[in-house]
C-alpha positions as CSV (number, residue, x, y, z in Angstrom):
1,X,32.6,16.7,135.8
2,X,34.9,19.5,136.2
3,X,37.1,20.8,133.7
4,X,40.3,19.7,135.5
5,X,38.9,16.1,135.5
6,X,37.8,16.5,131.6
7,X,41.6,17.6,130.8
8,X,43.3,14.4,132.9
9,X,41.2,12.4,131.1
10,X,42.4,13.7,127.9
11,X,45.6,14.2,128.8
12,X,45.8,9.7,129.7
13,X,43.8,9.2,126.7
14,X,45.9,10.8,124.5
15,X,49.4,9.3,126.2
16,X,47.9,6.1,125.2
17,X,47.6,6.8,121.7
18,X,50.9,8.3,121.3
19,X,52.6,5.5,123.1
20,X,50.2,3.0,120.5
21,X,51.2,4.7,117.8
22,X,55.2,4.6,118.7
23,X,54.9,0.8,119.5
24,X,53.4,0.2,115.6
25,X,55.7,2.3,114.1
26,X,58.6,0.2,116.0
27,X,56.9,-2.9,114.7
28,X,57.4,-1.4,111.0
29,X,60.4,-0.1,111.3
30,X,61.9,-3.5,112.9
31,X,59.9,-5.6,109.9
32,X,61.6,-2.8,107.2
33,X,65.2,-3.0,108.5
34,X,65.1,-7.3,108.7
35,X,63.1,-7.0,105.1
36,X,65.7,-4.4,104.0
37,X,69.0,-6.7,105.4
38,X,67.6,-10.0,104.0
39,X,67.9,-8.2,100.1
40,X,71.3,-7.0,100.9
41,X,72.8,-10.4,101.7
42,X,71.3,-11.9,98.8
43,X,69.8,-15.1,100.2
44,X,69.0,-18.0,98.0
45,X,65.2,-17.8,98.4
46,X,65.6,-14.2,98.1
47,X,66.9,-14.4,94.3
48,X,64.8,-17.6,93.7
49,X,61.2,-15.4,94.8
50,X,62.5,-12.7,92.6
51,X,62.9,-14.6,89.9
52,X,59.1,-16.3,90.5
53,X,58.0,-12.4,90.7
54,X,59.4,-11.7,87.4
55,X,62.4,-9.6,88.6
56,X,65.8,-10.2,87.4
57,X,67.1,-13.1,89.7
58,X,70.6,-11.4,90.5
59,X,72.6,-10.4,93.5
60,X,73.1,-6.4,92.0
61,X,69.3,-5.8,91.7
62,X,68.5,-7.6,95.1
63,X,70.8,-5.5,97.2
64,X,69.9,-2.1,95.3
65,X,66.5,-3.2,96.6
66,X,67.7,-3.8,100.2
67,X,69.4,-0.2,99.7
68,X,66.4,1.5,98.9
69,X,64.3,-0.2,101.3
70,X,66.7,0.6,104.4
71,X,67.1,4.7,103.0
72,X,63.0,4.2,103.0
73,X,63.4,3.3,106.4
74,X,65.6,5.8,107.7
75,X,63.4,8.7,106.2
76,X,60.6,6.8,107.8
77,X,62.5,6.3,111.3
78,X,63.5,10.4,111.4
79,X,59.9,12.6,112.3
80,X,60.4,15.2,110.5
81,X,60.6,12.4,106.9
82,X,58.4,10.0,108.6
83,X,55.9,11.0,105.5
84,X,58.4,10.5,102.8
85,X,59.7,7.7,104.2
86,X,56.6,5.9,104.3
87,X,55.1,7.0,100.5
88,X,58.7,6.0,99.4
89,X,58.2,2.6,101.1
90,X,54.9,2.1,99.7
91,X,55.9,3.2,96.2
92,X,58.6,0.6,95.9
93,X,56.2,-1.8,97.7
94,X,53.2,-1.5,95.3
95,X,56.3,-1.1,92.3
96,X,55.1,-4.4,91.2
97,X,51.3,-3.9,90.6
98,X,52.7,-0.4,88.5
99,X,54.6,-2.6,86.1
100,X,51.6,-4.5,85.4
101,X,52.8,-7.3,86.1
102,X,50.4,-10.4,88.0
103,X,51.6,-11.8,91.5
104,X,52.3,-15.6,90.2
105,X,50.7,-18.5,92.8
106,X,53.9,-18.7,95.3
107,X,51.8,-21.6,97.4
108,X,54.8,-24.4,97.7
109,X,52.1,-27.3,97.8
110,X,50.3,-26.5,94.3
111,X,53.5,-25.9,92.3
């Protein structure tokens, strides 16, 4: 094998990965921004599943959450932030086990 073939190969390999990686990012940044929207139009089961989680149950909180995630996102979204963004995002994401407070049983057939 020549060196020319060793640095084609490397070359495709390493398109593949980039493209890989862009198509999971786009997956999380598509699942952040619908996750981010669905808290700043406060939906019923939004404020209902806070309220379960121990979280105060109102519109104000619910959309300061859909604010934070979406900036999360943004920072995330942008390459030059894409590590802030995501240690923000996982910051307000694992919030919850922080506050010490236990993830109640939300399965709807054993309540």
């Amino acid at each position: 094998m020549t060196y020319a073939n060793l640095e084609t190969t490397a070359t495709k390999t390493k398109g593949k990965a980039v493209w890989s990686g862009l198509a999971l990012s786009g997956l999380a940044i598509a699942f952040l921004t619908l996750y981010g929207a669905m808290k700043l139009t406060p939906l019923t089961v939004v404020t209902e599943t806070m309220a379960r989680l121990g979280w105060p149950a109102d519109a104000a909180t619910a959309r300061l959450l859909g604010v934070l995630t979406l900036g999360a996102t943004l920072l995330y979204a942008a390459p030059r932030t894409s590590v802030l963004g995501a240690i923000l995002f996982l910051r307000g994401a694992f919030g919850l086990t922080e506050s010490g407070k236990k993830l109640p049983n939300l399965n709807p057939s054993e309540m």
